[in-house]
TORKOL-4160 file (C-alpha; in steps of 0.2 Angstrom, whole numbers, padded with zeros to 4 digits, m for minus):
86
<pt num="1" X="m0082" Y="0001" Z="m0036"/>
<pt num="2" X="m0068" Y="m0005" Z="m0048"/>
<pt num="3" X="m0050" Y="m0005" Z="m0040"/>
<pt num="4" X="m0044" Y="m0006" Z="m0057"/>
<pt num="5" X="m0052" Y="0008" Z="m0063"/>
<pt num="6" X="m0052" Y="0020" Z="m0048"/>
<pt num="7" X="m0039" Y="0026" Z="m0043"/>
<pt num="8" X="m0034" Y="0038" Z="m0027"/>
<pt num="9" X="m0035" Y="0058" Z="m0030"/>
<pt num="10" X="m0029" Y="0063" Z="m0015"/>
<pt num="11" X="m0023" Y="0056" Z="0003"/>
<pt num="12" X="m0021" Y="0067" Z="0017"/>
<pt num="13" X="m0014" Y="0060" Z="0036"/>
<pt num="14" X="m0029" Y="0067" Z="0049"/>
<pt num="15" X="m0032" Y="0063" Z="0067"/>
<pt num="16" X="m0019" Y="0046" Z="0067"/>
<pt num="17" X="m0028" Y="0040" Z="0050"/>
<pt num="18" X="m0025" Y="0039" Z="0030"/>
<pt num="19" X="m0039" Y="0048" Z="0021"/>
<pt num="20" X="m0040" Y="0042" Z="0004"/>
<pt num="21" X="m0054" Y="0051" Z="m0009"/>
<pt num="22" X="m0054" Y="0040" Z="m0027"/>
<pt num="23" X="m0057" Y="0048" Z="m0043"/>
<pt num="24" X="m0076" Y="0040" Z="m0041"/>
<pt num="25" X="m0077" Y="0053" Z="m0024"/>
<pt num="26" X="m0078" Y="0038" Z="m0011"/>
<pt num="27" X="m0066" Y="0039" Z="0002"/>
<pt num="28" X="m0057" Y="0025" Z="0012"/>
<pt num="29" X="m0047" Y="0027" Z="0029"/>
<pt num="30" X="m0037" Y="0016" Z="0038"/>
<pt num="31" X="m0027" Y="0019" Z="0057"/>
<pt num="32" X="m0009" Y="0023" Z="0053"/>
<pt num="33" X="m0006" Y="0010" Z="0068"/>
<pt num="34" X="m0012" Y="m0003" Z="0060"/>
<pt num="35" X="0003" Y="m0002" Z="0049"/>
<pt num="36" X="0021" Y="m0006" Z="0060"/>
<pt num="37" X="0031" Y="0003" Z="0048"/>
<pt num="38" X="0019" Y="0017" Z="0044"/>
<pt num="39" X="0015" Y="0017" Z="0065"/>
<pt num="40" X="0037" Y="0022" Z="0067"/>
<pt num="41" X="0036" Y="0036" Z="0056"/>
<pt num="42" X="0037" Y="0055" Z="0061"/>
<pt num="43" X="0023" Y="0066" Z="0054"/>
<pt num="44" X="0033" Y="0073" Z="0042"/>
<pt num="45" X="0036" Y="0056" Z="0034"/>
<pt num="46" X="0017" Y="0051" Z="0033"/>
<pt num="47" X="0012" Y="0067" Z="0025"/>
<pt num="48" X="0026" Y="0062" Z="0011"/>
<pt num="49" X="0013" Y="0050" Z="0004"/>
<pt num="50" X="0014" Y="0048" Z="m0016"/>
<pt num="51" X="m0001" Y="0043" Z="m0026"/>
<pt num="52" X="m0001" Y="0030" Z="m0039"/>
<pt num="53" X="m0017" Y="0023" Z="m0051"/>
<pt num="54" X="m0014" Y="0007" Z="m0038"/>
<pt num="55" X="m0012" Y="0016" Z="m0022"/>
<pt num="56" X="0001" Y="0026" Z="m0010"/>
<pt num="57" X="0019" Y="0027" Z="m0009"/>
<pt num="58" X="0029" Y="0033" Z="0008"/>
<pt num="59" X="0048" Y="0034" Z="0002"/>
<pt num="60" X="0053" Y="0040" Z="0018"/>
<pt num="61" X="0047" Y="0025" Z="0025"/>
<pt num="62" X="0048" Y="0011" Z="0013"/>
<pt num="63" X="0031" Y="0007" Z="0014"/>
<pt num="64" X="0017" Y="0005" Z="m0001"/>
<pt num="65" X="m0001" Y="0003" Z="0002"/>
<pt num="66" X="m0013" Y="m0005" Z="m0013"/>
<pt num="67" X="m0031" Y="0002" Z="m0013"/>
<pt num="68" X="m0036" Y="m0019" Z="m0016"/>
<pt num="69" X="m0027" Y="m0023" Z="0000"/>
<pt num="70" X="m0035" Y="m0006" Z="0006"/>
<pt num="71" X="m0051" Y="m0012" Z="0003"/>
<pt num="72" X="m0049" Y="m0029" Z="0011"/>
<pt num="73" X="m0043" Y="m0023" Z="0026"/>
<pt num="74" X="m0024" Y="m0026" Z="0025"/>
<pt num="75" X="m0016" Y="m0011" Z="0030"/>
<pt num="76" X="0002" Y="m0020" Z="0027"/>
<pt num="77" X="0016" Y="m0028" Z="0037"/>
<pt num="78" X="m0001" Y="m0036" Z="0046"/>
<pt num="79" X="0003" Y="m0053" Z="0055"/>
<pt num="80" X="m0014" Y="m0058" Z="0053"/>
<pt num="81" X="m0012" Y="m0060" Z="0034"/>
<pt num="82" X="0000" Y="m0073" Z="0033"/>
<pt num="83" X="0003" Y="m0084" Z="0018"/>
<pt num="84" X="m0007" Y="m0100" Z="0015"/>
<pt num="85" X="0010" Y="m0111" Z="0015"/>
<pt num="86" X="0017" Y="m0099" Z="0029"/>
């Protein structure tokens, strides 16, 4: 699959996790715990979710999710992803 080339159609908040389906019909989910910021929100807030050709948007919450880091398995603010020089 090609990040660059397929992009999100839709995203839905089910059962504590983002549901992502790509134009190419594939489908990626992460835990919404996994994420410190996206893990403090109300309901409301995570079903705001925008869609971008790069990934999703939570204004509410000040939070932006890439399908690359998606599909590496950074689901943002994560401690384990550190910079090199950090």
């Amino acid at each position: 699959m090609n990040t660059l080339t397929d992009s999100p159609r839709s995203a839905v908040l089910r059962g504590g996790q983002v549901i992502i389906t790509l134009e190419s019909g594939a489908e990626l989910r992460f835990p919404v715990a996994e994420n410190p910021r996206l893990a403090c929100g109300t309901t409301e807030q995570l079903n705001r979710m925008e869609l971008s050709p790069f990934g999703l948007h939570w204004p509410d919450l000040d939070e932006d999710q890439s399908i690359g880091g998606i599909l590496g398995g950074d689901y943002g603010q994560n401690q384990k992803f550190k910079p090199a020089n950090a």
